[in-house]
KEBA-932657 format. One record per atom (N, C-alpha, C, O, CB): x, y, z; residue in one letter. Coordinates in nm, 4 decimals. Glycine has a CB too. Layout:
PT, X, Y, Z, resn
PT, X, Y, Z, A
...
! end
This chain:
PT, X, Y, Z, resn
PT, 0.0861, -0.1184, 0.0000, X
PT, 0.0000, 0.0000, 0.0000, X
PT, 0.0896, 0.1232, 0.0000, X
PT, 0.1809, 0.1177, 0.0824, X
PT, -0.0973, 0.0006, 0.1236, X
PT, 0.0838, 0.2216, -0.0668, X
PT, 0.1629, 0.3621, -0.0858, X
PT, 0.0584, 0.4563, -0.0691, X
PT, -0.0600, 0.4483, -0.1019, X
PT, 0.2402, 0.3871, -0.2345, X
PT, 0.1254, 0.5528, -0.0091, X
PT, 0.0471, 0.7025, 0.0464, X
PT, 0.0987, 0.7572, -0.0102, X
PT, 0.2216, 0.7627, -0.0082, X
PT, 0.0417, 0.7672, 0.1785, X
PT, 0.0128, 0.8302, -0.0957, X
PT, 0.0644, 0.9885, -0.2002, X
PT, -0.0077, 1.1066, -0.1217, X
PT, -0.1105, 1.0951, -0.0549, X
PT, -0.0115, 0.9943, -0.4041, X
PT, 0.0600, 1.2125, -0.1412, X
PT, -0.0216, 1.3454, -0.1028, X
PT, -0.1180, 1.4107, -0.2190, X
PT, -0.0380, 1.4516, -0.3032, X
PT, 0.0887, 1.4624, -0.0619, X
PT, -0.2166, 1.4326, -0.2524, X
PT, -0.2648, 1.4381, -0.3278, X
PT, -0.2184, 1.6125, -0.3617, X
PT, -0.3003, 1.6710, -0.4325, X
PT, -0.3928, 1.3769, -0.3019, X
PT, -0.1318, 1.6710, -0.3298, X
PT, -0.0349, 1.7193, -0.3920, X
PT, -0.0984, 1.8643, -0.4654, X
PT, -0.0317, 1.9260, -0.5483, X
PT, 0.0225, 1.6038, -0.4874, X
PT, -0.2368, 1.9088, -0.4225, X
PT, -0.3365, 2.0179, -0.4550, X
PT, -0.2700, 2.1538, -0.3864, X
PT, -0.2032, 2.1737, -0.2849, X
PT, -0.4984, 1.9792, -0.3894, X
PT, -0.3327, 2.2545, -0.5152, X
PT, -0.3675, 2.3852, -0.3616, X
PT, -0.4996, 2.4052, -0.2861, X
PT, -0.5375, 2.3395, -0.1892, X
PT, -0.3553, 2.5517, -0.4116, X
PT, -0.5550, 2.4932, -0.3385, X
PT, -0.6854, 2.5076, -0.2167, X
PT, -0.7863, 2.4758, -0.3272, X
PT, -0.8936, 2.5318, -0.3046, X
PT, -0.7183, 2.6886, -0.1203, X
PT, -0.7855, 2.3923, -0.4573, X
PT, -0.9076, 2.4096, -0.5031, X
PT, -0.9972, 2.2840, -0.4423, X
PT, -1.1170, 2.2790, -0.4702, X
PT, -0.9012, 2.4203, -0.6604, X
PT, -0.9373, 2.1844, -0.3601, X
PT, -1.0176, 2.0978, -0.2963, X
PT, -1.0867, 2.1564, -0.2360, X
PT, -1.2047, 2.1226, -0.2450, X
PT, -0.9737, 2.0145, -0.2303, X
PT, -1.0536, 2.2712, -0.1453, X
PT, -1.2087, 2.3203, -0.0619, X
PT, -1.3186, 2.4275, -0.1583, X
PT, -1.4119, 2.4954, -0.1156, X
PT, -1.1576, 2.4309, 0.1032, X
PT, -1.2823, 2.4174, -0.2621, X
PT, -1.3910, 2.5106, -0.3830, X
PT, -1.5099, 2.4905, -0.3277, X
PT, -1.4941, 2.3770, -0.2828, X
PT, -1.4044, 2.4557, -0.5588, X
PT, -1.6612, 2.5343, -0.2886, X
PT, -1.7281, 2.4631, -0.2451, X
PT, -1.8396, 2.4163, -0.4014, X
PT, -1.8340, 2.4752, -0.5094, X
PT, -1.7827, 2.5371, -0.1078, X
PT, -1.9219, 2.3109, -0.3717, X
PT, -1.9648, 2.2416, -0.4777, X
PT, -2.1224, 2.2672, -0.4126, X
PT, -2.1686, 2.3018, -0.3039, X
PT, -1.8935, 2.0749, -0.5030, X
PT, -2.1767, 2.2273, -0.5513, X
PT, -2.3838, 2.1824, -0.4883, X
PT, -2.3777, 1.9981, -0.5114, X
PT, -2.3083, 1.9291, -0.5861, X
PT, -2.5784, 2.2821, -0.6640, X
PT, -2.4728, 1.9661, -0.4206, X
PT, -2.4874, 1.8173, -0.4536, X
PT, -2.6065, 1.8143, -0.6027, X
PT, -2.7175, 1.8674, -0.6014, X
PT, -2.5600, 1.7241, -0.2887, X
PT, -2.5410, 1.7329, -0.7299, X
PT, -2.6369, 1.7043, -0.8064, X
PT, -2.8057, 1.6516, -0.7556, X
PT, -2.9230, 1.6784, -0.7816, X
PT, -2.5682, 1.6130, -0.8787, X
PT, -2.7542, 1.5933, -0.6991, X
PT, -2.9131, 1.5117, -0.6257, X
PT, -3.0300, 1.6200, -0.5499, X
PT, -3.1473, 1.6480, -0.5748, X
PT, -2.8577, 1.3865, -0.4689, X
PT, -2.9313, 1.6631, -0.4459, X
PT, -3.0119, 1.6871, -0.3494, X
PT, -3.0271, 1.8804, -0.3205, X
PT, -3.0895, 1.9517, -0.2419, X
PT, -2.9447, 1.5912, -0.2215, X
PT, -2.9124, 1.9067, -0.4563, X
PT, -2.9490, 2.0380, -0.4806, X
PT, -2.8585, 2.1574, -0.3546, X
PT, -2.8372, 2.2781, -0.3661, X
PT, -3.1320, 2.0339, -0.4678, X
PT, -2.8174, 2.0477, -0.2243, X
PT, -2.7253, 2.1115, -0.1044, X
PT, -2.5964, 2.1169, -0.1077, X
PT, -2.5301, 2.0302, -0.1644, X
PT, -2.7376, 2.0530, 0.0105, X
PT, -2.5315, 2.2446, -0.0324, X
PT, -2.3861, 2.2237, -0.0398, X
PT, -2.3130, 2.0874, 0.0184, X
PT, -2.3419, 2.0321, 0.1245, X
PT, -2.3300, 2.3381, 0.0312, X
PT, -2.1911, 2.0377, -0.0949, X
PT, -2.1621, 1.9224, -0.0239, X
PT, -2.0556, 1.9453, 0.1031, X
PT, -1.9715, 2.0352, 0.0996, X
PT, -2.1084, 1.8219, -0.1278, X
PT, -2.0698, 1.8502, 0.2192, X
PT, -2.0019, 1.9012, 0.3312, X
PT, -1.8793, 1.9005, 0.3338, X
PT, -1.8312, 1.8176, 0.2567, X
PT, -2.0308, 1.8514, 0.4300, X
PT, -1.7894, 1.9737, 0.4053, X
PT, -1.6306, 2.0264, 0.3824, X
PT, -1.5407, 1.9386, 0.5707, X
PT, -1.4249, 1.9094, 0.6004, X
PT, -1.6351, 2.2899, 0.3764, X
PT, -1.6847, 1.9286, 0.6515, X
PT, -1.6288, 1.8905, 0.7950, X
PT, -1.6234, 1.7562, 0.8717, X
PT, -1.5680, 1.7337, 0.9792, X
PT, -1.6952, 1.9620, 0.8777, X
PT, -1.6865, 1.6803, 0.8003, X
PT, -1.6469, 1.5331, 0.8280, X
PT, -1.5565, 1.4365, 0.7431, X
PT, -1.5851, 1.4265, 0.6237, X
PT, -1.7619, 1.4676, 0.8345, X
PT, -1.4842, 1.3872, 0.7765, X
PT, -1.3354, 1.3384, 0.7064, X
PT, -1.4265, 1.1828, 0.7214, X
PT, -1.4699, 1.1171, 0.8160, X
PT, -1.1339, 1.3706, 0.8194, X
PT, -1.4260, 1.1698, 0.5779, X
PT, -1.4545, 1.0185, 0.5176, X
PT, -1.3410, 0.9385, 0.4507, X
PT, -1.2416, 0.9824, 0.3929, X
PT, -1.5628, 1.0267, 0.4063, X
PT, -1.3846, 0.7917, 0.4752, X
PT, -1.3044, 0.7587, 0.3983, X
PT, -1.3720, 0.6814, 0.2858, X
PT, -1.4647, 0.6038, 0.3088, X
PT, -1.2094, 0.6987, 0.4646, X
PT, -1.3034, 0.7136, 0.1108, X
PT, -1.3894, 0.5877, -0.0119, X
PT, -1.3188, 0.5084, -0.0597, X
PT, -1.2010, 0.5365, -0.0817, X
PT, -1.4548, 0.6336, -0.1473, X
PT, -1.3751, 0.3767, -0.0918, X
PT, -1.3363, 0.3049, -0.2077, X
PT, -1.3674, 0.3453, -0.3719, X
PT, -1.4775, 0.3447, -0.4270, X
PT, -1.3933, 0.1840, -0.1810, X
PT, -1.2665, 0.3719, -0.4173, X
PT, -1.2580, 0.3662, -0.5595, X
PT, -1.2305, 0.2715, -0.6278, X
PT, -1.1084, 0.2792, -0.6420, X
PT, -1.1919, 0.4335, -0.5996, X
PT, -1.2930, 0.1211, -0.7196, X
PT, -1.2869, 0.0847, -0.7467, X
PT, -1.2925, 0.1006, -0.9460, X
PT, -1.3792, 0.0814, -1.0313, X
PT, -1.3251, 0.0474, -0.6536, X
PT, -1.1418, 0.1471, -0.9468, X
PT, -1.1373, 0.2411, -1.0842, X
PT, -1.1042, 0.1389, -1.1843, X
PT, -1.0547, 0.0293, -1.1577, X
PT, -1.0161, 0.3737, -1.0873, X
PT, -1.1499, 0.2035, -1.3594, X
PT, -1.0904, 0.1020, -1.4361, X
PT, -1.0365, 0.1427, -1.5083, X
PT, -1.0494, 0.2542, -1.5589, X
PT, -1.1467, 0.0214, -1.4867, X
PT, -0.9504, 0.0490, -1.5343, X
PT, -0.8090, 0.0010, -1.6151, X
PT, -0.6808, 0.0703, -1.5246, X
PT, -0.5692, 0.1012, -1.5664, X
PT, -0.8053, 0.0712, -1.8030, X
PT, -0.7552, 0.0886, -1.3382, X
PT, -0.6135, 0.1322, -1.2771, X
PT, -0.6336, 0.0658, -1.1438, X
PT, -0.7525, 0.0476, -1.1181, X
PT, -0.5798, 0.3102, -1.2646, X
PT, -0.5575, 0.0289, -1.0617, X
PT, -0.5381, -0.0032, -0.9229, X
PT, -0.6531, 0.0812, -0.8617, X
PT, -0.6700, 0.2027, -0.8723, X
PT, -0.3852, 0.0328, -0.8652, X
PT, -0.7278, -0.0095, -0.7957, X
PT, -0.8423, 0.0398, -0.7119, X
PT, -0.7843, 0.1092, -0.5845, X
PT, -0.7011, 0.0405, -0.5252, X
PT, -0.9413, -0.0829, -0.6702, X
PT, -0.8134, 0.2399, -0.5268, X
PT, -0.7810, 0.3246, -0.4653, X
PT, -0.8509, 0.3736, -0.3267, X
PT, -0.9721, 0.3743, -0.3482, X
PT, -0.7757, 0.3973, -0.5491, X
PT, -0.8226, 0.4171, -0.1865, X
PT, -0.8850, 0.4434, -0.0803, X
PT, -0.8576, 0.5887, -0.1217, X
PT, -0.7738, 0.6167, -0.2075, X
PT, -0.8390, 0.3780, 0.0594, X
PT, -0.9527, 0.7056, -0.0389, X
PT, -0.9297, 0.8361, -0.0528, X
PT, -0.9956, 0.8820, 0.0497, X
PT, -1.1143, 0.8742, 0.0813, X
PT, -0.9628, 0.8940, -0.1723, X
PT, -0.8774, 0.9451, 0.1125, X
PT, -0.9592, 0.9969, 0.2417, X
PT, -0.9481, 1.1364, 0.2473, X
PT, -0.8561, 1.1825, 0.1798, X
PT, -0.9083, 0.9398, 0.3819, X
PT, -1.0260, 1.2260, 0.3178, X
PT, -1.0674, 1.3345, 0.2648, X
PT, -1.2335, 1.3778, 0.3076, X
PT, -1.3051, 1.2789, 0.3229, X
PT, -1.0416, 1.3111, 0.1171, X
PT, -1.3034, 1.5152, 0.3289, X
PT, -1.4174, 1.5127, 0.3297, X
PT, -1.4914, 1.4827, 0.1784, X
PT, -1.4335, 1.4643, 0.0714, X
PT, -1.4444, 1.6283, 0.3932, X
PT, -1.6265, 1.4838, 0.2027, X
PT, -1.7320, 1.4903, 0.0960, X
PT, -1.6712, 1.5688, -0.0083, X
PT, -1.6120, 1.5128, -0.1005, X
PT, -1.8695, 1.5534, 0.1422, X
PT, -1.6806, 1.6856, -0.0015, X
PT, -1.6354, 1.8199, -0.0807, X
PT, -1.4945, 1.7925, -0.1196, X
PT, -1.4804, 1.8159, -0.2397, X
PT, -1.6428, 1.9658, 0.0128, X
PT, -1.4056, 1.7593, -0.0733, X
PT, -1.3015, 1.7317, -0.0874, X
PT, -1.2701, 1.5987, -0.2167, X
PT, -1.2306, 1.6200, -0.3313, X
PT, -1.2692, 1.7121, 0.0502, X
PT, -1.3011, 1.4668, -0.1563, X
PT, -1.3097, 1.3355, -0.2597, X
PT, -1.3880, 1.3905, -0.3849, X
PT, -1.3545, 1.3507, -0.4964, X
PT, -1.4012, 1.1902, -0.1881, X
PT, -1.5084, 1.4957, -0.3681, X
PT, -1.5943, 1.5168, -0.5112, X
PT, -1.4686, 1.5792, -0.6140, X
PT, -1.4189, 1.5350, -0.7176, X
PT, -1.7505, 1.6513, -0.4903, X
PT, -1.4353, 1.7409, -0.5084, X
PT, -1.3086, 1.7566, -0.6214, X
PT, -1.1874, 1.7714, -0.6503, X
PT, -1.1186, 1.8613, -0.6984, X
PT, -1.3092, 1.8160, -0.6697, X
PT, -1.1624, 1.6062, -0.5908, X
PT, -1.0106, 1.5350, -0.6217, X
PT, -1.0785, 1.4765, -0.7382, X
PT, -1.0342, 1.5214, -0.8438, X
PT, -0.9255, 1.4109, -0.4964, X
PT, -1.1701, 1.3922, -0.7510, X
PT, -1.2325, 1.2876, -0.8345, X
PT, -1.2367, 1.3850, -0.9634, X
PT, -1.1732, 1.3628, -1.0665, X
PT, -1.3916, 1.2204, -0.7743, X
PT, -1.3073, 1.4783, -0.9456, X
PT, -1.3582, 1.5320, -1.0770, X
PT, -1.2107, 1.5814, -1.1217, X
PT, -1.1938, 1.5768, -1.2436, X
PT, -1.4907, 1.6621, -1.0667, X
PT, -1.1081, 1.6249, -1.0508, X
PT, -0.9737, 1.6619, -1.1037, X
PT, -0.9061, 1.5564, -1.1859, X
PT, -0.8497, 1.5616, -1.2952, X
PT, -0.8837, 1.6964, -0.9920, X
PT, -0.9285, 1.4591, -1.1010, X
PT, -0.8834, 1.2955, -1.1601, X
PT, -0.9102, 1.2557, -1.2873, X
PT, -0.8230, 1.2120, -1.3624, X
PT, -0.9508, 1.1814, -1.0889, X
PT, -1.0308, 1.2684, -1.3182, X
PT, -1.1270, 1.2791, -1.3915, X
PT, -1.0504, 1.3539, -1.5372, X
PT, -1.0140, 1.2815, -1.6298, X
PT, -1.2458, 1.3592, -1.3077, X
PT, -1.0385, 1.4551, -1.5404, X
PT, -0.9953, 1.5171, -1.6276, X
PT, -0.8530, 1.5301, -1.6664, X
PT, -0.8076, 1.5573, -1.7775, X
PT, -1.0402, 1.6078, -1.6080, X
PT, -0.7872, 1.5047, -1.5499, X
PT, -0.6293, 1.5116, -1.5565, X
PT, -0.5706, 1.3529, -1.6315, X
PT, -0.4968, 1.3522, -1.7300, X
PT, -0.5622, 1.5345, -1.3713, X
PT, -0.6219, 1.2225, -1.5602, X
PT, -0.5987, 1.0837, -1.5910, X
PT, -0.6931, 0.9863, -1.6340, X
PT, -0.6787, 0.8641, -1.6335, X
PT, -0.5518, 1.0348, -1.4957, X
PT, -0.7877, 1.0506, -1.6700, X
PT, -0.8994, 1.0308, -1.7012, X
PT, -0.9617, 0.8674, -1.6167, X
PT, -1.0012, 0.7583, -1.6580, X
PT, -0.8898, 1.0416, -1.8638, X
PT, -0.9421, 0.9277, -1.4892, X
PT, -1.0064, 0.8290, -1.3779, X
PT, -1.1748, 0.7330, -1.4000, X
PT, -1.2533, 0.7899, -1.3240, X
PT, -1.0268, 0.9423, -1.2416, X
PT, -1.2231, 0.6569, -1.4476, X
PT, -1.3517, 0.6437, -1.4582, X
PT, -1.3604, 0.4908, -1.3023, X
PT, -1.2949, 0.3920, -1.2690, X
PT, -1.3988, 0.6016, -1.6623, X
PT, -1.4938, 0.5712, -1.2534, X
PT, -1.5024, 0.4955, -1.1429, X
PT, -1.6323, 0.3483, -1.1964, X
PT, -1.7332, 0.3474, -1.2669, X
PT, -1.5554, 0.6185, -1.0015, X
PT, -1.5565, 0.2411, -1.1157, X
PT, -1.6629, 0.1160, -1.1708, X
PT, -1.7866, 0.1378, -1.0218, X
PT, -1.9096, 0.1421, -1.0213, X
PT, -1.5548, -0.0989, -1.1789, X
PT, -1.6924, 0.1469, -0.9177, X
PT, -1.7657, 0.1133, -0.8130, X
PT, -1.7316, 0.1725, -0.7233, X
PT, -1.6099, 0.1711, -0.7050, X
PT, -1.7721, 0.0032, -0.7833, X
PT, -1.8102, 0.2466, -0.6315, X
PT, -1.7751, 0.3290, -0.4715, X
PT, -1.8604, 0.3352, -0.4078, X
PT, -1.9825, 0.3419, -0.4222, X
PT, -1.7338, 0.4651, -0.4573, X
PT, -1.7582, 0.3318, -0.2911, X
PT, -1.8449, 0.3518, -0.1520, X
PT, -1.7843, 0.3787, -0.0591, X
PT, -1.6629, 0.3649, -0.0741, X
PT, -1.9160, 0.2525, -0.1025, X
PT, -1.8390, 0.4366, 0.1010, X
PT, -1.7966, 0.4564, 0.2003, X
PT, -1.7222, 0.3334, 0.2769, X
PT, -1.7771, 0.2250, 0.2970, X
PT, -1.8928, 0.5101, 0.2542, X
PT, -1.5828, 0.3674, 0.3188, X
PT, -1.5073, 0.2536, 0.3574, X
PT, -1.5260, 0.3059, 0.5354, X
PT, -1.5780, 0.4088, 0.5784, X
PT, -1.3245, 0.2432, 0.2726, X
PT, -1.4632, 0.1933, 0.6098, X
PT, -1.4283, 0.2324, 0.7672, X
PT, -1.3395, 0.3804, 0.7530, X
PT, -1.2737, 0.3798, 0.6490, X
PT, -1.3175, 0.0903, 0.8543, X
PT, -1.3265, 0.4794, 0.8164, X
PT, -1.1713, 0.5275, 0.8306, X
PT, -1.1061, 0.4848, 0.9697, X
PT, -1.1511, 0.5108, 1.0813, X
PT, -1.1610, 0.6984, 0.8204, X
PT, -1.0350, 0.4411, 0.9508, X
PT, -0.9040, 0.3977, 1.0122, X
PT, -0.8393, 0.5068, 1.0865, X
PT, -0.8425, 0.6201, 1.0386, X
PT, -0.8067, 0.3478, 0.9072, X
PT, -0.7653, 0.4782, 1.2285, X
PT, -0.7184, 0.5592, 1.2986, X
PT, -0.6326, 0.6273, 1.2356, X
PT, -0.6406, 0.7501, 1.2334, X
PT, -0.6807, 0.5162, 1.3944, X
PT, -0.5192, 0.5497, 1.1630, X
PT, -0.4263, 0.5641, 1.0775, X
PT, -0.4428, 0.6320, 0.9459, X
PT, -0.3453, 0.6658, 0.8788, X
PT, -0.3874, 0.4562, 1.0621, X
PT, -0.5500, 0.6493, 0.9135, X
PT, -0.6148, 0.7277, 0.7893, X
PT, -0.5997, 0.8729, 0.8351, X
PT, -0.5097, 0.9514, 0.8052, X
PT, -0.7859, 0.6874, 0.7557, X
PT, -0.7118, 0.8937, 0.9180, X
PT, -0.7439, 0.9793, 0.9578, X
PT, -0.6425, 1.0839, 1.0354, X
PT, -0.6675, 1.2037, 1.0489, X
PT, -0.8314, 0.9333, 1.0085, X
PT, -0.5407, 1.0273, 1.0771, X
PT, -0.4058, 1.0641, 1.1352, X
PT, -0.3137, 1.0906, 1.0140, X
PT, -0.2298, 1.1789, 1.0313, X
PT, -0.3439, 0.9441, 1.2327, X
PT, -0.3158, 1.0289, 0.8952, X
PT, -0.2370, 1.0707, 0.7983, X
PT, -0.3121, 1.2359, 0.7448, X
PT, -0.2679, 1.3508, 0.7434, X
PT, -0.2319, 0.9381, 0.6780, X
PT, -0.4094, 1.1899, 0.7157, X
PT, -0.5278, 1.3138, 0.7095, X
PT, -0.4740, 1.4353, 0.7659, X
PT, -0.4185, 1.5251, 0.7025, X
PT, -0.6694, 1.2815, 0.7982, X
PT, -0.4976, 1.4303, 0.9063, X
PT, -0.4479, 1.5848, 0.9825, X
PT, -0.3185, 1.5989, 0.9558, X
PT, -0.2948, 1.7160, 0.9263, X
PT, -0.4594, 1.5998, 1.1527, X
PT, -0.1874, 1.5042, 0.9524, X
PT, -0.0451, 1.5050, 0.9266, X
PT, -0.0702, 1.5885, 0.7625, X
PT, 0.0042, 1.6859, 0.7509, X
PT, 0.0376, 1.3203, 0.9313, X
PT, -0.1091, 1.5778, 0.7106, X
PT, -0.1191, 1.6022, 0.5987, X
PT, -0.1730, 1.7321, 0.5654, X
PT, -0.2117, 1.7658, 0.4535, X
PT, -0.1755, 1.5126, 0.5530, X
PT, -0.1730, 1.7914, 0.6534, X
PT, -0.2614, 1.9498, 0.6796, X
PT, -0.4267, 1.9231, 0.5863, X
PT, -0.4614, 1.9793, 0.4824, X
PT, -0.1402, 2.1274, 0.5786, X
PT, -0.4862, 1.8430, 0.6489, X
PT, -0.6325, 1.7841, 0.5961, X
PT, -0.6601, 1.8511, 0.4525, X
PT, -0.7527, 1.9205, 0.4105, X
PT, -0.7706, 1.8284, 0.7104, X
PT, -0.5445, 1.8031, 0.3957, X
PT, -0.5741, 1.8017, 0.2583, X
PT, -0.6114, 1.6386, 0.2000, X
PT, -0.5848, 1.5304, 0.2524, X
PT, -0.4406, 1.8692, 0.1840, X
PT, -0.6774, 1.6669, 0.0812, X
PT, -0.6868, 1.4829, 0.0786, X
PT, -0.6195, 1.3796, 0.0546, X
PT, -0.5233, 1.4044, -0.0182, X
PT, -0.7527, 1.4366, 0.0123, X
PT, -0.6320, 1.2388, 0.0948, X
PT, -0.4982, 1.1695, 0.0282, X
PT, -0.5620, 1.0565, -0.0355, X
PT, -0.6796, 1.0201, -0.0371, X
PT, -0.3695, 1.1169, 0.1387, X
PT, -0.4413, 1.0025, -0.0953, X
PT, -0.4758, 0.8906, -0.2108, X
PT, -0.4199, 0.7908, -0.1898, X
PT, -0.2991, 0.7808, -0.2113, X
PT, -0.4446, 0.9144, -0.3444, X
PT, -0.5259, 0.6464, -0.1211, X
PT, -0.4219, 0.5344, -0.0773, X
PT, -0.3864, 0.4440, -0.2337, X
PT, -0.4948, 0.4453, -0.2920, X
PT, -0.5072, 0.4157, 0.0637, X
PT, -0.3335, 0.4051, -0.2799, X
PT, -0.3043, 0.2955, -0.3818, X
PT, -0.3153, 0.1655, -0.3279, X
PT, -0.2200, 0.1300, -0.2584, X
PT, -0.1702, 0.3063, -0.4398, X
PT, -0.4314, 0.0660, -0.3468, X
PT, -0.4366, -0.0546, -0.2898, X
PT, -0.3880, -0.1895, -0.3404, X
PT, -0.3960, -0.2997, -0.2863, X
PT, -0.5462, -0.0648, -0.2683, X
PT, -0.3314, -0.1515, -0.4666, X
PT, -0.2373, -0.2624, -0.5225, X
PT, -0.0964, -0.2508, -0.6021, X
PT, -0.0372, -0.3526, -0.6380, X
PT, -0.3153, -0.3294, -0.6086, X
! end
């Protein structure tokens, strides 16, 4: 497993609307997701709501990331501790 810094300036906290539900997405609870991406090593990303939306959509356009499958994972003490070490910017676990 390798820890990258996801290596941003401040446009992770840009704030966003949720497509769905029409509300701002939240910036203050630190989640952690599974990215189960294709044609690349499926990925953990920890980070808030607002945050994972725009790493993803950066991803998205930069490496052209397409997600098969996601969801909310546990976060881990150790996540979440890399998290604040990391001046709670988001990070990108590599799971294979």
């Amino acid at each position: 497993m390798e820890l990258r810094d996801a290596e941003y300036q401040e446009w992770f906290n840009a704030p966003q609307i949720d497509h769905w539900t029409k509300k701002p997405l939240d910036n203050t609870k630190v989640v952690c997701e599974y990215w189960a991406l294709k044609n690349t090593p499926d990925v953990k990303v920890i980070g808030t709501e607002l945050q994972t939306y725009n790493l993803f959509t950066k991803m998205l356009k930069e490496e052209g990331w397409q997600i098969n499958l996601d969801y909310q994972d546990e976060l881990l003490p150790e996540y979440a501790e890399a998290y604040e070490d990391n001046n709670k910017k988001p990070i990108i676990i590599n799971l294979k």
